[in-house]
C-alpha positions in Angstrom: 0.0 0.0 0.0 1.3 3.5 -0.9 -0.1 5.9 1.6 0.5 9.0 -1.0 -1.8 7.2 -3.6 -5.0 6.8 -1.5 -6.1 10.1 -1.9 -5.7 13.6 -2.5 -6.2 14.5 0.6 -5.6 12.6 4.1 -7.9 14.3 7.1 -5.4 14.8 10.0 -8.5 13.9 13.0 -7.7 14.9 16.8 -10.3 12.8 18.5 -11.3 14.5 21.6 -14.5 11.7 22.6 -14.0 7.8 21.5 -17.8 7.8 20.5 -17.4 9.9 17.4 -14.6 7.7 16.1 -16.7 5.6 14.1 -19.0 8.2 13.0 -16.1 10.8 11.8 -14.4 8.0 10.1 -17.8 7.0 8.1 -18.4 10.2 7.1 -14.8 10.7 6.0 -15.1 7.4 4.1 -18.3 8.1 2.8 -16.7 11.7 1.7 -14.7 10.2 -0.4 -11.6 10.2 1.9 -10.4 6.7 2.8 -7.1 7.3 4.6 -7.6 9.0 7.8 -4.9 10.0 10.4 -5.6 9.8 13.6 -2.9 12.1 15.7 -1.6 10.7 19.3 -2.4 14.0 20.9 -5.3 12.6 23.2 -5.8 9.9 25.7 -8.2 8.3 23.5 -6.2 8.3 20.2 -5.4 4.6 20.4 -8.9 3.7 21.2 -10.4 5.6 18.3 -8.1 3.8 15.9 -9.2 0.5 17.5 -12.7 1.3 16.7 -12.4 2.8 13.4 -10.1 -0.6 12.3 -12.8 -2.1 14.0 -16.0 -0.2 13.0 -15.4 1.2 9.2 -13.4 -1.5 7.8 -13.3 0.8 4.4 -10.9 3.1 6.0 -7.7 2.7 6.0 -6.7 4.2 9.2 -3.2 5.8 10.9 -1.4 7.1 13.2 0.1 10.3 13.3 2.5 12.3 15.9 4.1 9.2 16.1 7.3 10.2 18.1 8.2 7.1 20.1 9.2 3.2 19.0 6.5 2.5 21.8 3.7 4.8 20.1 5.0 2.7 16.8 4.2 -0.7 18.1 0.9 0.6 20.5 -0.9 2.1 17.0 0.2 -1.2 14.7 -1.6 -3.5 17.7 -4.9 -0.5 17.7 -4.9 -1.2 13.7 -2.8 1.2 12.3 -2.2 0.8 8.7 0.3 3.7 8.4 2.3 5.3 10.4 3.0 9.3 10.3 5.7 11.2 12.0 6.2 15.7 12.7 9.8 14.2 12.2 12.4 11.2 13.1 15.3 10.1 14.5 17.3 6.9 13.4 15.8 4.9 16.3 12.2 6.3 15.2 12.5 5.5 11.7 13.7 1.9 12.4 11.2 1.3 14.7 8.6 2.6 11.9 10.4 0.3 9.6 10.0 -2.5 11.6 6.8 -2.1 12.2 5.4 -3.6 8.7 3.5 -1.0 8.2 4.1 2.1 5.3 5.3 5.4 7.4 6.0 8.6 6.7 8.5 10.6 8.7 8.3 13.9 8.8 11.2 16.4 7.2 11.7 20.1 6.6 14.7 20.8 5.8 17.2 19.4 2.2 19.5 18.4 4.9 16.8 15.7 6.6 15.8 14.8 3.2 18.9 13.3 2.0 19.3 11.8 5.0 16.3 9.6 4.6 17.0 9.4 1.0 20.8 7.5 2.1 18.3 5.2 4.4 16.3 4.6 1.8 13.1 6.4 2.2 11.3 8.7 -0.5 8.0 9.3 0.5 7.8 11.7 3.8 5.6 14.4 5.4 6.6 18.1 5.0 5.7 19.3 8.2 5.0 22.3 8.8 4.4 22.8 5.3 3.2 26.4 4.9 6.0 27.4 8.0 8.6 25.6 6.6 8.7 27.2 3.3 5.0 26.0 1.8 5.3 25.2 -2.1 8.4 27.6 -2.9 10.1 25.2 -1.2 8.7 22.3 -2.7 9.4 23.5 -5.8 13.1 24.1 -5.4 13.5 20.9 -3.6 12.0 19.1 -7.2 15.2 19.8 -8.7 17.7 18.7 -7.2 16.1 15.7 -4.9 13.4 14.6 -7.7 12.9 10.8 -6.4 11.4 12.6 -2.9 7.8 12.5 -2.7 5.6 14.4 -0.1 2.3 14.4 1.9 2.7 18.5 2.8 0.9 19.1 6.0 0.6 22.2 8.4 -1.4 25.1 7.3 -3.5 24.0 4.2 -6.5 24.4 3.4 -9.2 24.0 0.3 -8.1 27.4 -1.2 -4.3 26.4 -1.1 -4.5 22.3 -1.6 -4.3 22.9 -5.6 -1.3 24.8 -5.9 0.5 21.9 -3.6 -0.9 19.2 -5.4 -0.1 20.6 -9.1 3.4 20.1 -7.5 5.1 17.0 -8.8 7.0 16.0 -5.9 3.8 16.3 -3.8 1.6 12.8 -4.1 -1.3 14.2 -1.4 -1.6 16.6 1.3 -2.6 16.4 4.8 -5.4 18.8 6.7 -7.9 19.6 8.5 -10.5 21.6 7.2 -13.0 19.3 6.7 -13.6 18.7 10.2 -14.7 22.1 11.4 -14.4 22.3 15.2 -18.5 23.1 15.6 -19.1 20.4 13.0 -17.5 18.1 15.5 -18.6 19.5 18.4 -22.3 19.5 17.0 -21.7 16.2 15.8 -23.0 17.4 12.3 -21.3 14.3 9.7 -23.4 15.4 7.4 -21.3 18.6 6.9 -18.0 16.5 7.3 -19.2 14.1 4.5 -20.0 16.9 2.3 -16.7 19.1 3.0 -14.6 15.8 2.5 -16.4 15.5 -0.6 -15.0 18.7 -1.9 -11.6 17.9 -0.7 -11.8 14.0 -2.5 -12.6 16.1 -5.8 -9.1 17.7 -5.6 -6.5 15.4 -7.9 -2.4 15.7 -7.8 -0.9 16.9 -10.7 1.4 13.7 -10.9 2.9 13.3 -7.7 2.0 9.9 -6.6 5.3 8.1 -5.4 5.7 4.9 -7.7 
């Protein structure tokens, strides 16, 4: 599985309440949006992805802030089917390795790109995307390092998606805007589904990682 070819766009969920796991997730899904990371910034993070492996077997759920080999192996044994890192270390990124599971550590600098690229790995996260440089940087990093492929994440949103994805070196990007805090507060799916919707509708310009 190639997380950067699943979709355009890959929901980045802080789950507050375990219950709405299941129905987020479906309405991602049903959206359009089938990979869904689910960030370890909550107590209940490895309990949503339990349920939504459990619950909605259509998505193909993550894990994201994955900082620790520990938070590696706890997600792969909730049902984590991908693993996302804000950045790595070379004991993260052999824990992430080992894990079986496609990852995608997290890199903002050239300097952090080659070095995966010596290890062997060319699809990352550029986090935080629009901090760190946003497609300008992108762009001059296609030159030189063209076999590096990126899910951009940190500061994007539906009006800036397409000019990252008409990127070549970019395969998807990460986000949040189609989970509106009082959507998810008000537990109002409907108006996730139909905001993923839009987002599922946006297409890469080429940069899918093969």
């Amino acid at each position: 599985m190639n997380v950067l070819d699943l979709a355009p766009v890959v929901p980045v969920v802080v789950i507050e309440d375990a219950a709405d796991a299941v129905p987020l997730a479906r309405a991602l899904v049903d959206g359009g949006l089938p990979a869904i990371e689910v960030t370890l910034r909550t107590p209940v993070a490895l309990e949503a992805i339990r349920a939504i492996a459990d619950g909605v077997p259509e998505a193909v759920v993550g894990a994201g802030t994955v900082i620790t080999p520990e938070q590696v192996t706890e997600s792969v044994c909730a049902g984590a089917r991908f693993l996302v890192s804000p950045g790595w270390t070379d004991v993260l990124l052999e824990a992430m390795r080992a894990s079986g599971v496609p990852f995608l550590p997290g890199v903002s600098t050239a300097s952090e790109v080659v070095a995966l690229l010596e290890r062997g790995v060319r699809e990352m996260k550029f986090f935080p995307a629009q901090a760190a440089g946003g497609t300008a940087y992108l762009k001059s990093l296609a030159g030189p390092l063209p076999q590096a492929r990126f899910c951009p994440t940190g500061g994007i949103g539906l009006a800036n998606a397409p000019e990252y994805l008409s990127l070549p070196n970019v395969g998807c990007v990460g986000g949040t805007w189609m989970l509106p805090a009082d959507a998810v507060a008000a537990r109002d799916w409907g108006r996730v589904e139909e905001l993923a919707r839009a987002a599922s509708a946006l297409r890469p310009a080429g940069g899918t990682c093969r």
